[in-house]
Every structure is written in C-alpha cells, then in structure tokens.
N, CA, C and O atoms as a GROMACS GRO file, in nm:
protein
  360
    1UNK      N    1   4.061 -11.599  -5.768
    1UNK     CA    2   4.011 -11.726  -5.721
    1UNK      C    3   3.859 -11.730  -5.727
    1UNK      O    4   3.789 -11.830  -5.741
    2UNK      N    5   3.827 -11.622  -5.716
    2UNK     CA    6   3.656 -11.635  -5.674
    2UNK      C    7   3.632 -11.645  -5.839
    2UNK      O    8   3.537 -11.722  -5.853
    3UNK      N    9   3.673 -11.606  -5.952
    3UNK     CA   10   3.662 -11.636  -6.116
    3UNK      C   11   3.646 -11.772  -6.118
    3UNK      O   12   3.544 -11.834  -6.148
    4UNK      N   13   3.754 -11.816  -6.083
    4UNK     CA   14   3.799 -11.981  -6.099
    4UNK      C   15   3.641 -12.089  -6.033
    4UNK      O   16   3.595 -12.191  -6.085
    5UNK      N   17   3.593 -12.017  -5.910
    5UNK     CA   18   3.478 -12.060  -5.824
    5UNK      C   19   3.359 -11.992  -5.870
    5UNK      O   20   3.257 -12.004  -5.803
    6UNK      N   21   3.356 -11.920  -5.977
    6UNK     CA   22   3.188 -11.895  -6.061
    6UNK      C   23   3.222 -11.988  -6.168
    6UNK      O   24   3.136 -12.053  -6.227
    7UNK      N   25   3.352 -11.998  -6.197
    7UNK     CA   26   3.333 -12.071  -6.321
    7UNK      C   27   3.277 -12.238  -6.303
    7UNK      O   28   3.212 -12.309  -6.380
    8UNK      N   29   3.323 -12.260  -6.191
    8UNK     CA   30   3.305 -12.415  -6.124
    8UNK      C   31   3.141 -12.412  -6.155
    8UNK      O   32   3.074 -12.468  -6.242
    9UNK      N   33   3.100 -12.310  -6.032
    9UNK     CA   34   2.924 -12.324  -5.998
    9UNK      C   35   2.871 -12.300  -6.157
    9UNK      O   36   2.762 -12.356  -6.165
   10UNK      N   37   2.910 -12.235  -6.295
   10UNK     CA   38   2.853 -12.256  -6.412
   10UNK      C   39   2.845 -12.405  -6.424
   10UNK      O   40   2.736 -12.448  -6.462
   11UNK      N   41   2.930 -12.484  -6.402
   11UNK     CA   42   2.969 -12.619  -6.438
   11UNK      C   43   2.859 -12.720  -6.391
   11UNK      O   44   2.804 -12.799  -6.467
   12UNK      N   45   2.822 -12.702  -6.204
   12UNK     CA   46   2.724 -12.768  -6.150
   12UNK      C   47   2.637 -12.679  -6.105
   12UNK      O   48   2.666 -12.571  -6.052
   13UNK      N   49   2.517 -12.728  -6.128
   13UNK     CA   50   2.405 -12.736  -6.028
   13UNK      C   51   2.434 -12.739  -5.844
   13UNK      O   52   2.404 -12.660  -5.755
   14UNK      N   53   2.490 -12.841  -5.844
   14UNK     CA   54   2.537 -12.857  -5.696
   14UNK      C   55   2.633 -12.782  -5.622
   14UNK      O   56   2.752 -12.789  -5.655
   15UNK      N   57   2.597 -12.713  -5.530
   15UNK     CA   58   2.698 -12.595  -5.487
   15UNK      C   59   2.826 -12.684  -5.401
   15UNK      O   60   2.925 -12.618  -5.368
   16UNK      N   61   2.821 -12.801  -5.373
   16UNK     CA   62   2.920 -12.886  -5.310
   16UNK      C   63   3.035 -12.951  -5.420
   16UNK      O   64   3.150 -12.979  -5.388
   17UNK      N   65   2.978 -12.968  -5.554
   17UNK     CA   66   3.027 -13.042  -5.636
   17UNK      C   67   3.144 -12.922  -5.720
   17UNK      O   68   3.254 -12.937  -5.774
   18UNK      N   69   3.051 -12.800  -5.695
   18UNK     CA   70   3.133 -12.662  -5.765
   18UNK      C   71   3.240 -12.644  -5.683
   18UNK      O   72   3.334 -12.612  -5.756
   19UNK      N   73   3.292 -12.650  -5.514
   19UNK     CA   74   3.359 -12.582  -5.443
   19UNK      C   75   3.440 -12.676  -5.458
   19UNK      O   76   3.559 -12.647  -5.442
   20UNK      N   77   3.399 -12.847  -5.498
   20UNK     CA   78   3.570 -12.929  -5.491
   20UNK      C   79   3.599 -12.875  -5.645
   20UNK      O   80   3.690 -12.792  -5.646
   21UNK      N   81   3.546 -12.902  -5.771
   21UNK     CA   82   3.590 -12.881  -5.871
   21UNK      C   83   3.680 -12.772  -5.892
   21UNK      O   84   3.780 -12.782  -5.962
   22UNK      N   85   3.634 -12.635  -5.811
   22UNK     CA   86   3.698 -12.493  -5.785
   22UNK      C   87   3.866 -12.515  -5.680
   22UNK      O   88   3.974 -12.457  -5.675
   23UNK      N   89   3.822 -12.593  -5.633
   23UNK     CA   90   3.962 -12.614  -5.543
   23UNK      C   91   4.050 -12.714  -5.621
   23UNK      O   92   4.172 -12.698  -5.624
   24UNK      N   93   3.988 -12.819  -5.687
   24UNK     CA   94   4.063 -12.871  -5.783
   24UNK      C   95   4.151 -12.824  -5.900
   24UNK      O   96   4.247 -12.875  -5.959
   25UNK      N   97   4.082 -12.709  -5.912
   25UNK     CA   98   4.163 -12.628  -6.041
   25UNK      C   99   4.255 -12.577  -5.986
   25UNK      O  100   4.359 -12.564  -6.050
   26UNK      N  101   4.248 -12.525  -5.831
   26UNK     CA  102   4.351 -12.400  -5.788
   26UNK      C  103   4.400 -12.466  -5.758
   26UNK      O  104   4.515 -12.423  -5.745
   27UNK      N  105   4.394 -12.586  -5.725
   27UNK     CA  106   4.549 -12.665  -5.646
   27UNK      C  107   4.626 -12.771  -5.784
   27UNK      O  108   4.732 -12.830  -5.763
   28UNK      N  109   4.559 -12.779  -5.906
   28UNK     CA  110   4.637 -12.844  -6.027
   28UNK      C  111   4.690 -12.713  -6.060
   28UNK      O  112   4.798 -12.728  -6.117
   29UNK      N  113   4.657 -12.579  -6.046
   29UNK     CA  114   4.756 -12.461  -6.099
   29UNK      C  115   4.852 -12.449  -6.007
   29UNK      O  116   4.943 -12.381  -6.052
   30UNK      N  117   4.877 -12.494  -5.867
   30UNK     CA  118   4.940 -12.444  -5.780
   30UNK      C  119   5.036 -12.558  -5.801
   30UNK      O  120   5.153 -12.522  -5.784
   31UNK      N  121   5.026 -12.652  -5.824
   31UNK     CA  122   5.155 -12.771  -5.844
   31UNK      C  123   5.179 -12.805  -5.993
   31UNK      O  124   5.236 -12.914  -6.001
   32UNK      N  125   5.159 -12.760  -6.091
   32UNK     CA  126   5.139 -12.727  -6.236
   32UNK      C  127   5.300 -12.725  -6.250
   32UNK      O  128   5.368 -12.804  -6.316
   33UNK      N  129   5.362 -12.580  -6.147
   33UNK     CA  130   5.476 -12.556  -6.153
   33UNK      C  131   5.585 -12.678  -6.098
   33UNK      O  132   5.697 -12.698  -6.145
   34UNK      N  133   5.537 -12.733  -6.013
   34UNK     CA  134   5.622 -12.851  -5.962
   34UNK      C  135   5.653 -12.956  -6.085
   34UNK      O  136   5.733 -13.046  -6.057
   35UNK      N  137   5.614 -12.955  -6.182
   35UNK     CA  138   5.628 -13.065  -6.313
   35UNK      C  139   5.778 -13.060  -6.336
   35UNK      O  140   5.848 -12.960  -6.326
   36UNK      N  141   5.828 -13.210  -6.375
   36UNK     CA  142   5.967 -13.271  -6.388
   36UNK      C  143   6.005 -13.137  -6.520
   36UNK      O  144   5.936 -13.050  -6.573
   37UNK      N  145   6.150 -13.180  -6.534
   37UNK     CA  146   6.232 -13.146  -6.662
   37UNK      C  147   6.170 -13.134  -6.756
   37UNK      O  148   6.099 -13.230  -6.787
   38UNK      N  149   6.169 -12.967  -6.877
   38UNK     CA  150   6.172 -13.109  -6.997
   38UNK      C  151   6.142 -12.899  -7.066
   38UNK      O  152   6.157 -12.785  -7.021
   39UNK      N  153   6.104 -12.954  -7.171
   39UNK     CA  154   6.078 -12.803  -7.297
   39UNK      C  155   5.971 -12.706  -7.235
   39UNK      O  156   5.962 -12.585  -7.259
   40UNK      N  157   5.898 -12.773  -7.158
   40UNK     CA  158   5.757 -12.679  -7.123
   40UNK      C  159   5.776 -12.644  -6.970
   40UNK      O  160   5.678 -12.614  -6.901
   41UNK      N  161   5.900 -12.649  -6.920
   41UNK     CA  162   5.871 -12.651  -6.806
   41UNK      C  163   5.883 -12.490  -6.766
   41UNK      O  164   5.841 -12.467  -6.653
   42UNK      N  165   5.925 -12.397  -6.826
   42UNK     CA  166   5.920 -12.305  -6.830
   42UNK      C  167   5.798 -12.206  -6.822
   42UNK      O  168   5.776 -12.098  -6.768
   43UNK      N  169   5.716 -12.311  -6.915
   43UNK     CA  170   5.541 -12.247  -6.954
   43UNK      C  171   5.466 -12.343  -6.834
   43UNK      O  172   5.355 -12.306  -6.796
   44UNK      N  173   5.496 -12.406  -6.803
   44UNK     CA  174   5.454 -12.437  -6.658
   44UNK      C  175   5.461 -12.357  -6.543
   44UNK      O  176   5.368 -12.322  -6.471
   45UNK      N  177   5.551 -12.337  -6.534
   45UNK     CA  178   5.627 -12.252  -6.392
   45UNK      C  179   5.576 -12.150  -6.386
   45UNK      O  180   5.553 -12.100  -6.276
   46UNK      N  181   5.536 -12.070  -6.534
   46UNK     CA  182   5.443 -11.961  -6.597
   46UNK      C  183   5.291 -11.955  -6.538
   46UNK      O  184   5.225 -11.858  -6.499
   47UNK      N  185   5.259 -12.093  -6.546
   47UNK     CA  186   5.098 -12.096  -6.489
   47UNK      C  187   5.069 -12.146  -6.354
   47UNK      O  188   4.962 -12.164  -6.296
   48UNK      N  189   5.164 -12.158  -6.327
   48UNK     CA  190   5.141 -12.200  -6.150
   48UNK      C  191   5.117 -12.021  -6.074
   48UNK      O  192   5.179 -11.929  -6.127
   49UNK      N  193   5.029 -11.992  -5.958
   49UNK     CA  194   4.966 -11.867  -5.969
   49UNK      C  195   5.054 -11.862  -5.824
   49UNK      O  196   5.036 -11.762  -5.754
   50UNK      N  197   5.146 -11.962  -5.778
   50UNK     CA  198   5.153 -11.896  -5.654
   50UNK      C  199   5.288 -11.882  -5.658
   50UNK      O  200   5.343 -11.842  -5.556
   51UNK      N  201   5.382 -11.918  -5.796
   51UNK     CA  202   5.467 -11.841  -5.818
   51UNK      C  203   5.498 -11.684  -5.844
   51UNK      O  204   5.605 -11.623  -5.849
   52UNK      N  205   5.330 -11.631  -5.865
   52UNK     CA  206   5.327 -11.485  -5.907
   52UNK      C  207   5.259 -11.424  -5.744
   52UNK      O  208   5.275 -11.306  -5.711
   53UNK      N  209   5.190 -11.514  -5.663
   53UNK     CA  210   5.171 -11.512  -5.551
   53UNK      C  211   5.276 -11.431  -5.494
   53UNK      O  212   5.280 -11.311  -5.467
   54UNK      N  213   5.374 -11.539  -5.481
   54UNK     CA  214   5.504 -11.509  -5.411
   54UNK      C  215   5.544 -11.345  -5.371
   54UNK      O  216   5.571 -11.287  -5.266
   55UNK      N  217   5.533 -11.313  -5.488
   55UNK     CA  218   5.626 -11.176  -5.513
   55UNK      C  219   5.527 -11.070  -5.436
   55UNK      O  220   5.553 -11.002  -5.337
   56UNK      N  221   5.453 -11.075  -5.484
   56UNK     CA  222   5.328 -10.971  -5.408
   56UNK      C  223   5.270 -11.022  -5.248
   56UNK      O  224   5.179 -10.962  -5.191
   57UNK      N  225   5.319 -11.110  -5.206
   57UNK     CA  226   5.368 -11.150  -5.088
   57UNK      C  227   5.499 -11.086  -5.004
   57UNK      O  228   5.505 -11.049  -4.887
   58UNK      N  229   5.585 -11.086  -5.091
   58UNK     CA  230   5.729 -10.997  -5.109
   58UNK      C  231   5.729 -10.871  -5.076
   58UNK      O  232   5.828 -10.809  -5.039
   59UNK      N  233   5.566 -10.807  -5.096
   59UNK     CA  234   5.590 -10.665  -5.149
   59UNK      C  235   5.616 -10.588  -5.294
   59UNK      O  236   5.596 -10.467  -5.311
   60UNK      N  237   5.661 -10.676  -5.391
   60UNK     CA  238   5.711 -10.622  -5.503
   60UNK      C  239   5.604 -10.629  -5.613
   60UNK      O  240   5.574 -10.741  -5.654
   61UNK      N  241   5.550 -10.536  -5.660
   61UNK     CA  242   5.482 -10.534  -5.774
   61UNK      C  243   5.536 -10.565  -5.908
   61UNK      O  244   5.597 -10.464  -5.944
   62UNK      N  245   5.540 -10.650  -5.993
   62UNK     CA  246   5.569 -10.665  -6.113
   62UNK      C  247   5.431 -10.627  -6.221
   62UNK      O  248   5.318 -10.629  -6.173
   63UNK      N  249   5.447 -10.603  -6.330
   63UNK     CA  250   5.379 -10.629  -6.442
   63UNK      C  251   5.353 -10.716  -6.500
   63UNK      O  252   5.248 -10.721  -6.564
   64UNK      N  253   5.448 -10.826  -6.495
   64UNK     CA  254   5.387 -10.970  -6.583
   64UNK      C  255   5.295 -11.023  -6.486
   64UNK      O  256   5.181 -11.060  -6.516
   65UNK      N  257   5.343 -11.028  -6.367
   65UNK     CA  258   5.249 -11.074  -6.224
   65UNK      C  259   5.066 -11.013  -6.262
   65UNK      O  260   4.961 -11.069  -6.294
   66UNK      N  261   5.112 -10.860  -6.232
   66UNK     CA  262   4.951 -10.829  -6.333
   66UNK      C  263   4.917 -10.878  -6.425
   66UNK      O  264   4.814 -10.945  -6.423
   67UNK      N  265   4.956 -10.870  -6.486
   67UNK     CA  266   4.909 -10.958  -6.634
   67UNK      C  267   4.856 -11.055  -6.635
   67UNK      O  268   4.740 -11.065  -6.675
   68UNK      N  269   4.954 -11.189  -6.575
   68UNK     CA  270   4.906 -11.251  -6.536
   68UNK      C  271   4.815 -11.343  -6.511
   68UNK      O  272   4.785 -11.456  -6.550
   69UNK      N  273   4.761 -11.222  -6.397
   69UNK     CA  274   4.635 -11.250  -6.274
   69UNK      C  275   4.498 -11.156  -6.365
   69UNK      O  276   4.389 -11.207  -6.393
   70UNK      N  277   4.528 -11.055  -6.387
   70UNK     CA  278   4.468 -10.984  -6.546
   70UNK      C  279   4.424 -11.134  -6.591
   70UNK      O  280   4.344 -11.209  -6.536
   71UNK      N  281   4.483 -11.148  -6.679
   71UNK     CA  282   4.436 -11.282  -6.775
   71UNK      C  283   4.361 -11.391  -6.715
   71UNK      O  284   4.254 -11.433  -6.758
   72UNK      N  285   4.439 -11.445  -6.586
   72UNK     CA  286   4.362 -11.561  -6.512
   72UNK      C  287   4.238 -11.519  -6.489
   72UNK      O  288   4.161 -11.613  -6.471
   73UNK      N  289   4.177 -11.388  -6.482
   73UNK     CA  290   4.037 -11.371  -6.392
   73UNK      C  291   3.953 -11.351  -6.550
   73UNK      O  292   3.855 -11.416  -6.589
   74UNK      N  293   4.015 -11.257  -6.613
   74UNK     CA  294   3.929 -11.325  -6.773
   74UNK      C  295   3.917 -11.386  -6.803
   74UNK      O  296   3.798 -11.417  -6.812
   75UNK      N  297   4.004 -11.469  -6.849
   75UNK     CA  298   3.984 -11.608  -6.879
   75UNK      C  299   3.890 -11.717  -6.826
   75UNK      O  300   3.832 -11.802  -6.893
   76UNK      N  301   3.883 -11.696  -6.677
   76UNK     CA  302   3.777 -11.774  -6.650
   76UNK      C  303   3.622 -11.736  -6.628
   76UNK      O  304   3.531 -11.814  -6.598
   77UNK      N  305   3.615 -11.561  -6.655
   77UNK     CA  306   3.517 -11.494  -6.627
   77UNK      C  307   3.459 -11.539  -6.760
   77UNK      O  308   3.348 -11.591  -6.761
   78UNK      N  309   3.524 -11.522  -6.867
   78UNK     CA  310   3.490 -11.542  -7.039
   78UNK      C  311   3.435 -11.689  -7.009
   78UNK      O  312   3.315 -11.710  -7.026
   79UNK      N  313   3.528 -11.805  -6.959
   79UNK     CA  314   3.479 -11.901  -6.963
   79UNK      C  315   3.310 -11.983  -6.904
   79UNK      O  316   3.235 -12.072  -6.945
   80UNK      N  317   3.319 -11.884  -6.781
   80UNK     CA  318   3.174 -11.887  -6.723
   80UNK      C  319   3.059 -11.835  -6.807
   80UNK      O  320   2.947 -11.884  -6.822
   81UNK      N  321   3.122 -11.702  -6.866
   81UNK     CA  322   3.009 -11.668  -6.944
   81UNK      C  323   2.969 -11.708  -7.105
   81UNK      O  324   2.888 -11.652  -7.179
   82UNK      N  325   3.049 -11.815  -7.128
   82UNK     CA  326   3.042 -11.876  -7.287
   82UNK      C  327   2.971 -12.000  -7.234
   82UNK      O  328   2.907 -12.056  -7.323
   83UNK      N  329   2.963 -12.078  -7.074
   83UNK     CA  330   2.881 -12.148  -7.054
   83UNK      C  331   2.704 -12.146  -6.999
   83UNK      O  332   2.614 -12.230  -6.998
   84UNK      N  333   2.718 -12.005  -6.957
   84UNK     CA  334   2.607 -11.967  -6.964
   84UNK      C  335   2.545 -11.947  -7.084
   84UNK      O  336   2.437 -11.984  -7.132
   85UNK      N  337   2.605 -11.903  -7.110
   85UNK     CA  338   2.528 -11.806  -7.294
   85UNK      C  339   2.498 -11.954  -7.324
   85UNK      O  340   2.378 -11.966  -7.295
   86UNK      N  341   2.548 -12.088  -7.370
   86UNK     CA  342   2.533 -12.191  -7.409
   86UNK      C  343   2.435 -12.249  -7.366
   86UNK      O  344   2.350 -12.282  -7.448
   87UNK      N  345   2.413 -12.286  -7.207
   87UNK     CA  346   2.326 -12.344  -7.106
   87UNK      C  347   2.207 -12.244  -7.178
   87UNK      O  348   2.118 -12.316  -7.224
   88UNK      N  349   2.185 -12.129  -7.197
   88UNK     CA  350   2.036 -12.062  -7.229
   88UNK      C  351   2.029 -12.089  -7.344
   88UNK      O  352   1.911 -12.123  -7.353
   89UNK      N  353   2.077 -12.100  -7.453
   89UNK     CA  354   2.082 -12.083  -7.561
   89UNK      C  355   1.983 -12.267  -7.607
   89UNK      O  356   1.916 -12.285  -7.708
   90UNK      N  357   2.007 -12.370  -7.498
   90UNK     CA  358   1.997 -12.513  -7.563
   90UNK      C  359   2.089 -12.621  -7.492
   90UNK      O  360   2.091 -12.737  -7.533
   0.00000   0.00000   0.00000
C-alpha cells in the first residue's frame, strides 16, 4: 500500500490530492473483484488485493498470494520511478 501512496505523491505536488488519489486506487482494486459475470471475471477477482488479503489473514501462506503482492509493490515502485525519471528529464 505504501507503493501504491509514493506512486500517488509522484503524481501531485499536493500531499492531500496524493492521499485521495492513493486511496482511490486501493479501494477500485478492492471492489475490482466485485465486477458482474462475464470472460474477465476471473482476471478480476485476480486483481482485487483483498482477495489475497484474505488468506494471510487465515494464516495460510500461498505463493501466488506472494507473487502477487511481489508484483503489486513493483509495479507501482517501477511506476513512480518512470515518473520521476520523466518529471527530471523535461
């Protein structure tokens, strides 16, 4: 979560404008999984984080769960830092 909330504050200047944008993301991933019927709902259910929450709540360690959460914190760490590099660059 705190990935998801550097990546925000890359976004603004304003440290108020970063913490809704940051909560905005975690709560469109957290109901992501709630989406109707249909071909993707599978790869949905996939990116909702508090379905992988759950389990390690549970007690139970999985590997895809790592993975995961692995990926989610790169992904947005990469993303903060391809907007920095950009922001200096021009």
């Amino acid at each position: 979560f705190a990935a998801v909330g550097l990546f925000a504050s890359s976004l603004s200047a304003h440290p108020g404008l970063a913490a809704i944008a940051g909560y905005g993301v975690l709560i469109l991933l957290s109901v992501i999984g709630r989406t109707g019927t249909g071909t993707a709902d599978g790869l949905f259910a996939w990116l909702a984080w508090n379905e992988h929450l759950f389990w390690f709540l549970l007690g139970v360690v999985r590997t895809g769960d790592l993975l995961y959460f692995a990926l989610f914190i790169g992904l947005f760490l990469a993303l903060a830092h391809r907007r920095l590099a950009n922001r200096r660059l021009g």
